[in-house]
VOTIRO-125692 format. One line per 8 residues: number of its first residue (from 0); their letters; for each residue x, y, z of C-alpha. Coordinates in pm, whole numbers, plus 50000, padded with zeros to 5 digits. Example, Ala and Ser with C-alpha at 12.3 -4.5 7.8 and 13.67 -1.06 7.14 Angstrom:
BEGIN
0> as> 51230/49550/50780 ~ 51367/49894/50714
REM end
This chain:
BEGIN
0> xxxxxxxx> 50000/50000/50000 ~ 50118/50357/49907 ~ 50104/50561/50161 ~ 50141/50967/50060 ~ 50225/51254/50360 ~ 49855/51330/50301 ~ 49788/51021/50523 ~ 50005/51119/50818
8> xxxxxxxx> 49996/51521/50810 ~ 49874/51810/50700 ~ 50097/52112/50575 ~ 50096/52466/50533 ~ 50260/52743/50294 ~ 50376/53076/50286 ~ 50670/53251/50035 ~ 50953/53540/50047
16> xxxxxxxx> 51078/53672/49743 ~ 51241/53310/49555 ~ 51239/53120/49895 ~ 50894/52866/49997 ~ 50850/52746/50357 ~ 50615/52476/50377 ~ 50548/52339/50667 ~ 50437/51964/50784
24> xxxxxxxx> 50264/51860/51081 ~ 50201/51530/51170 ~ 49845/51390/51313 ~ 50024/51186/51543 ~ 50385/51060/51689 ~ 50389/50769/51494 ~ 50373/50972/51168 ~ 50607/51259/51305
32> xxxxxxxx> 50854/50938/51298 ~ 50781/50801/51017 ~ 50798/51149/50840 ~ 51159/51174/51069 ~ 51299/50901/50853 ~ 51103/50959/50479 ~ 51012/51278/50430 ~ 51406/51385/50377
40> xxxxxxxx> 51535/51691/50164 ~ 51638/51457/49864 ~ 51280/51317/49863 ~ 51108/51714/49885 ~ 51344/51844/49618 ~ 51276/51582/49401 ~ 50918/51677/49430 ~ 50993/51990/49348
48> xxxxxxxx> 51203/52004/49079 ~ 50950/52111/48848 ~ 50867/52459/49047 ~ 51239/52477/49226 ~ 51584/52473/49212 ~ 51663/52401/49534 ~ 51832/52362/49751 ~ 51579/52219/50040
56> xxxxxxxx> 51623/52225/50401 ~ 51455/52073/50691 ~ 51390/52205/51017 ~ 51265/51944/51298 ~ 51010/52046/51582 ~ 51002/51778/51739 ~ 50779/51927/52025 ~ 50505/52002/51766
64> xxxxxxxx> 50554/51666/51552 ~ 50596/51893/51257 ~ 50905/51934/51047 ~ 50957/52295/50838 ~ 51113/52247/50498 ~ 51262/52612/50312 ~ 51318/52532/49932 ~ 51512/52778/49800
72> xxxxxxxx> 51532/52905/49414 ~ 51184/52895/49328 ~ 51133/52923/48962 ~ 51011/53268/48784 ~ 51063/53424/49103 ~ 50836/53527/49405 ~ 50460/53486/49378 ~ 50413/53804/49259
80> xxxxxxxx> 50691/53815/49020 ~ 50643/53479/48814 ~ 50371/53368/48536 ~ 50321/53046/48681 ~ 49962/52955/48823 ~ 49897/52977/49170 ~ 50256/52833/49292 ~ 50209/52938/49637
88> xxxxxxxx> 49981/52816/49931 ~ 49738/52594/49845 ~ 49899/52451/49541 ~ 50277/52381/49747 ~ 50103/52250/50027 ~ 49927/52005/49796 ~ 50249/51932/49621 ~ 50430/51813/49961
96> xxxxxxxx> 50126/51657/50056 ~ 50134/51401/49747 ~ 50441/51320/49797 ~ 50510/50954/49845 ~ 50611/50749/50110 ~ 50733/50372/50064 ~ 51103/50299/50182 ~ 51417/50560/50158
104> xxxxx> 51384/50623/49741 ~ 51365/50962/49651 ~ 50992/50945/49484 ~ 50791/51207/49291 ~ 50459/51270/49320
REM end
């Protein structure tokens, strides 16, 4: 069975100039640990190599079972310089959130 962040977290958004921070919080501990050893920066930037160059960092709070990811480089620019639809909020969160998780392989959505 594939199972995608969706199923363990939710995630929220937010952007600065050519920088995205999205941020994913786990329902529960066993998902915050499970997220610990899948959700790693090689498996986010390959997620996002359509809308970033990277590089991706991760940020661990492990008090809140959430995990804050800063992927740098995004292309065309900041929200309000590039031509691309909607590549903030909604639409990033929704990208992290489909990403999936099966074993340490860096996997696309």
């Amino acid at each position: 069975m594939t199972v995608t962040v969706r199923d363990l977290a939710h995630a929220r958004a937010g952007d600065k100039g050519n920088r995205v921070n999205v941020s994913v919080i786990a329902y529960d501990g066993a998902g915050y640990e499970r997220l610990l050893r899948e959700l790693t920066e090689a498996r986010v930037m390959a997620a996002f190599l359509p809308v970033a160059e990277g590089p991706v960092r991760r940020y661990e709070l492990a008090r809140l079972g959430a995990m804050n990811f800063v992927i740098e480089n995004m292309r065309g620019g900041s929200v309000t310089r590039t031509t691309a639809l909607d590549i903030h909020g909604k639409s990033l969160s929704a990208l992290m959130l489909s990403i999936r998780l099966f074993g340490n392989q860096p996997e696309s959505p």
